[in-house]
N, C-alpha and C positions, 0 to 999 in steps of 0.2 A: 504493500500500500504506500510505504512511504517512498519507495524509488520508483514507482510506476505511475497505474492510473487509479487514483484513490476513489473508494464508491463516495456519493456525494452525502450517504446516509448508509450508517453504520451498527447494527444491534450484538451489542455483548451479550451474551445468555451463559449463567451459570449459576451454581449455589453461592451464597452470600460466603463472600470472605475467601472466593478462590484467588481475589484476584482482576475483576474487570474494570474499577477504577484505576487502579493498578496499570492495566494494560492501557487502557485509553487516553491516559496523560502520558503514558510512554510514547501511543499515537501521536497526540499531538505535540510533544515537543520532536518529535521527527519531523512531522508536518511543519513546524515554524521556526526549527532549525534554519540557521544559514549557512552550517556549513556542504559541503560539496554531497552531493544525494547518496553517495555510497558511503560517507561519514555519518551518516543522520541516524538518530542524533548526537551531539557529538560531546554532550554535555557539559562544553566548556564555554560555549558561544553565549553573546547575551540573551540571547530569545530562550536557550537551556535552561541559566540560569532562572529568568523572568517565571519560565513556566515551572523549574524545582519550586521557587518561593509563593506561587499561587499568585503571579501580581501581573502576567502577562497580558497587555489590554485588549489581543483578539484573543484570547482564549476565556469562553465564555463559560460558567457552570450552573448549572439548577438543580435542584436537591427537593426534596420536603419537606414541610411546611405545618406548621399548626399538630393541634393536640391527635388530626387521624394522619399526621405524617403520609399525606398525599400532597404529591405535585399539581398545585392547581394553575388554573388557568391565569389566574392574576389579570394585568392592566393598570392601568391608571388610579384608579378609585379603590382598588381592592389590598386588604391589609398585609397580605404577603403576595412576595414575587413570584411570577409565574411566566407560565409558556409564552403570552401575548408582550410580556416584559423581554425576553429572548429575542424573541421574534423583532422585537423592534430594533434591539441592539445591534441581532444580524444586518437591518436593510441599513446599518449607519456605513459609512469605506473604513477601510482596516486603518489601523493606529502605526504601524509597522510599517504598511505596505504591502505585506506580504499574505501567506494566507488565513484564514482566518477557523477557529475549531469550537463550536460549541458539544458540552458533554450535559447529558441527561442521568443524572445516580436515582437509581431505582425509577426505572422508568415505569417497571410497571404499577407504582404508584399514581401515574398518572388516571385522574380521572376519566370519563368520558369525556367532559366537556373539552377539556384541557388535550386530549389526544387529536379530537376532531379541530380542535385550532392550529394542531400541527401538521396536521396531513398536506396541504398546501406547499407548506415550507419542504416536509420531506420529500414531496418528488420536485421543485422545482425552488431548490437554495439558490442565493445570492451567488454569485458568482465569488469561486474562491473559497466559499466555506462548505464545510463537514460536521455533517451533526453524528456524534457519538450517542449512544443510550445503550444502558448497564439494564440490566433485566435480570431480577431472580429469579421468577416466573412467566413465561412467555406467553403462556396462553392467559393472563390478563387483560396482554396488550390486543387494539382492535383488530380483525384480520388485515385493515386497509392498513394501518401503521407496518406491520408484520411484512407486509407486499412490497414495500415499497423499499427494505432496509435490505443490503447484505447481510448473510446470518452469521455470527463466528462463535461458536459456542467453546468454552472454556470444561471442561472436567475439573473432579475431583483431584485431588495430588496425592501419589503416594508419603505413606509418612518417612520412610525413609527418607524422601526425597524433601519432603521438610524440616527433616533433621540437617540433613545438608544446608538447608537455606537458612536457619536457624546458626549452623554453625558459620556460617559464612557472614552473617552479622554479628557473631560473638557475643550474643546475649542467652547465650545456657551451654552449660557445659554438657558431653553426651550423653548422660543418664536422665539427667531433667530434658534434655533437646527431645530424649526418645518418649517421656511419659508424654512430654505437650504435645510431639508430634501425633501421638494416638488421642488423644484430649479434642484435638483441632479437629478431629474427623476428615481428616483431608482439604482443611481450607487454611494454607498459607497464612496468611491476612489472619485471622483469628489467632492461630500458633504466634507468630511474633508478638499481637497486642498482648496475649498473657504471660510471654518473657517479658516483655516491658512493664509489663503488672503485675507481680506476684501477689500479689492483694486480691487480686482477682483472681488466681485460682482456687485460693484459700477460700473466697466468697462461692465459689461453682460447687468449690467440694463442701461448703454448708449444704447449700439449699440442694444438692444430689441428695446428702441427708434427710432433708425435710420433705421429697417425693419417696424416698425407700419407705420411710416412717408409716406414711400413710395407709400401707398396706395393712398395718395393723389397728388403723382409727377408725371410733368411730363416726359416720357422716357428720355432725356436729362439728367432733374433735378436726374431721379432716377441713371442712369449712375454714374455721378459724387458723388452722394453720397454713392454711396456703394463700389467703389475706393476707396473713399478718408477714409471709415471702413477699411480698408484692416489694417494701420498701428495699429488703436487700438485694433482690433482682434489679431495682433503681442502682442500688449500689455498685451494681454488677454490669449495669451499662456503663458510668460514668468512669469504671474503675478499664473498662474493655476500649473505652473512645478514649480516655488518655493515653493508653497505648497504643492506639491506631499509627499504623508506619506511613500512614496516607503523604502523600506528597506536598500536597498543600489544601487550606483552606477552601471554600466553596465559598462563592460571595454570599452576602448576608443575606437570607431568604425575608426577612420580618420586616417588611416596609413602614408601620407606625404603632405607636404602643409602647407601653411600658415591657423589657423583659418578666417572663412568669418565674416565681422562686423556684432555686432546683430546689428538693427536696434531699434532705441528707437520712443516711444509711437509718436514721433513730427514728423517721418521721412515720407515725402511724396512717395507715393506710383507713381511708375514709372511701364507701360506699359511695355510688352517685348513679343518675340515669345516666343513661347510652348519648356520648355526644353527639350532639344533634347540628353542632357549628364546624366543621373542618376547620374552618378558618379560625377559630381558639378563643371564641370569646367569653369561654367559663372557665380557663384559667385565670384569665386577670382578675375576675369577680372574686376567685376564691378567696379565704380567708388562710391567714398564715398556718392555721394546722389541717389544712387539706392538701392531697397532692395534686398538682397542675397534671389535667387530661392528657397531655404529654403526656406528662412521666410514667403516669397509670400506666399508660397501653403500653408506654417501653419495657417498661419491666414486666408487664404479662407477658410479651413478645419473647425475650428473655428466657421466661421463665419457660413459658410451653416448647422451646427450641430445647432447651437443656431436658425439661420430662420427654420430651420425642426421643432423645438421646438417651432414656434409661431406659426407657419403653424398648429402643432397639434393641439395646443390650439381652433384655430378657428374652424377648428374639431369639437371639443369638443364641444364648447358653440352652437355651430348651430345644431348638435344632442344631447342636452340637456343633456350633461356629462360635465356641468360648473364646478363642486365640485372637477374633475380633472385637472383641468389646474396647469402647472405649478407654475403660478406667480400671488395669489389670487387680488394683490395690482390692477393689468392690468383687469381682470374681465369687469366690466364696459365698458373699450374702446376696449374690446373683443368682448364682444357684439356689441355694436353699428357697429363695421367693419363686424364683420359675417353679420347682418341683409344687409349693403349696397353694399356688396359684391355680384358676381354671385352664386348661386347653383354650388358647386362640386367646385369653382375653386379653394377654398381650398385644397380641399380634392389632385386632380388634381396636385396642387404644390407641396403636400407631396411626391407622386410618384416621380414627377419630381426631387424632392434635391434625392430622394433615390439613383435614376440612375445617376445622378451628382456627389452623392459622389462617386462611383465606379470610373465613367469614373478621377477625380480628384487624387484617388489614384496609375492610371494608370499614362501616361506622357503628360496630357493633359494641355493645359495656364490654369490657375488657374485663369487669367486673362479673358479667353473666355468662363469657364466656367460659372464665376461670373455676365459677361454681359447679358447670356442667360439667368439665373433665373431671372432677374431682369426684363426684359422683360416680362418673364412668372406667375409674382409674380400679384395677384389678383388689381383690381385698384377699388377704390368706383363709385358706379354706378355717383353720383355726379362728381368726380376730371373729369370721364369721361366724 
């Protein structure tokens, strides 16, 4: 792409944390590189630099937005920035001169509305630009979006092979390299952020704790404790995006408004309806001991990616794929819960977070999401 002929619209598809932010800013600093096209890029040149530090002015970025972290359509009048705010950026002439790269992170948060304002732009961009879009899920996005894009799809990574990448950054030595690189489940991007955060594996292997537990509670008891996760899952994001190796910055999505308080790891977790504003206007109302709908949904998000990941595990060990579990240290009391467990109901609850996480990324309580797996979550034939 970068020595030839580049598509003029480009979709990354892969699991979060393989890597596609990752690869698309590696795009575009090839793309706005000056140096010679079989150098590119060369990362010493200023446009290299501009795009390492996040401050290169044709390199555009859009991300999500508001408490249901969807990319909306935005405009003029509207409180965060959005696709129709892109859009405008592109039809301005490049700053440089040169070419110019807009990048879409989690595209397929993009709403409807917000897709169908980009369809235009993606079959017929400004001249000179490249629109990038990162997708965890593809079949989100519309099928007109989807037609119009080159596909490039990204896999999982072996872990050895992240131990290597791990080693090659020098942040874990090879016995911790090899636990995170099975931790990471194959996504790079993840593995590094928790060598840069040992806080946060510490926090992972809490709340893995507080999903085994459950098997033994009862619905009441499991209620209350997987609420009362909510705020350490918060903890567990803010402890994972500290460590984020990202390249740079995204510009500021939040066009007016006061910032919403984060919420710290002690902050008790408060009940609330399904938000009903994408664009975040019951965070600001909250009061200082409620958590901002952001954060809610972050850390349900969190949370049900880490229970999908015990859920597999027991998967595993009950069809005798023990050697792949995530978390060798848990093996043992993997076992012993598969055996007391029902037939399938494992398996059964994998589905179930699958179609959870969808419905979560839509504008569903994060809250009533969270109540239902927890009900649906396997119980020992014993607690029972």
């Amino acid at each position: 792409m970068i020595r030839g002929a580049v598509p003029q619209a480009v979709l990354l598809v892969g699991p979060d944390g393989v890597g596609k932010t990752t690869l698309a800013l590696d795009i575009a600093a090839g793309l706005l590189c000056t140096a010679a096209p079989d150098q590119r890029p060369c990362r010493a040149c200023r446009a290299c630099r501009l795009v390492e530090h996040g401050t290169h002015p044709d390199l555009h970025r859009l991300g999500p937005a508001g408490p249901g972290r969807q990319v909306v359509i935005g405009g003029p009048d509207a409180k965060y920035r959005g696709v129709k705010d892109l859009i405008g950026e592109l039809l301005l002439m490049p700053v440089e001169g040169g070419a110019r790269v807009a990048i879409i992170e989690s595209a397929d948060r993009m709403n409807e509305d917000a897709q169908s304002a980009l369809l235009k732009t993606l079959e017929e961009p400004p001249a000179g630009v490249t629109i990038l879009l990162c997708a965890d899920q593809e079949a989100r996005l519309l099928p007109t979006v989807r037609s119009r894009c080159f596909r490039l799809r990204l896999g999982l990574v072996g872990s050895r092979d992240i131990e290597a990448i791990l080693a090659d950054h020098g942040l874990a030595d090879p016995p911790t390299a090899a636990r995170l690189g099975r931790l990471a489940g194959g996504r790079p991007g993840l593995a590094l952020a928790y060598a840069r955060a040992p806080a946060a594996v510490l926090i992972r292997a809490e709340l893995t704790r507080v999903v085994l537990d459950l098997t033994d509670g009862r619905p009441s008891a499991r209620l209350a404790s997987a609420r009362a996760a909510i705020p350490r899952a918060i903890a567990l994001a803010a402890a994972l995006s500290a460590g984020d190796p990202g390249t740079g910055p995204a510009r500021p999505t939040r066009r007016r408004g006061s910032a919403a308080a984060v919420a710290t790891p002690t902050t008790a977790p408060v009940a609330g309806p399904p938000d009903d504003d994408v664009d975040g206007s019951s965070d600001e109302e909250a009061g200082p001991a409620r958590i901002p709908a952001v954060e809610r949904r972050r850390g349900v998000e969190i949370l049900l990616g880490l229970w999908a990941d015990v859920a597999r595990d027991l998967v595993l060990v009950g069809t005798g794929g023990a050697r792949s579990v995530h978390d060798t240290v848990l093996l043992d009391e993997l076992a012993a819960i598969s055996a007391a467990i029902p037939t399938g109901s494992a398996a059964a609850f994998l589905a179930r977070a699958a179609r959870s996480a969808e419905l979560l990324a839509g504008n569903v309580s994060p809250e009533l999401v969270l109540d239902a797996l927890v009900l649906a979550w396997p119980t020992r034939s014993a607690a029972a």
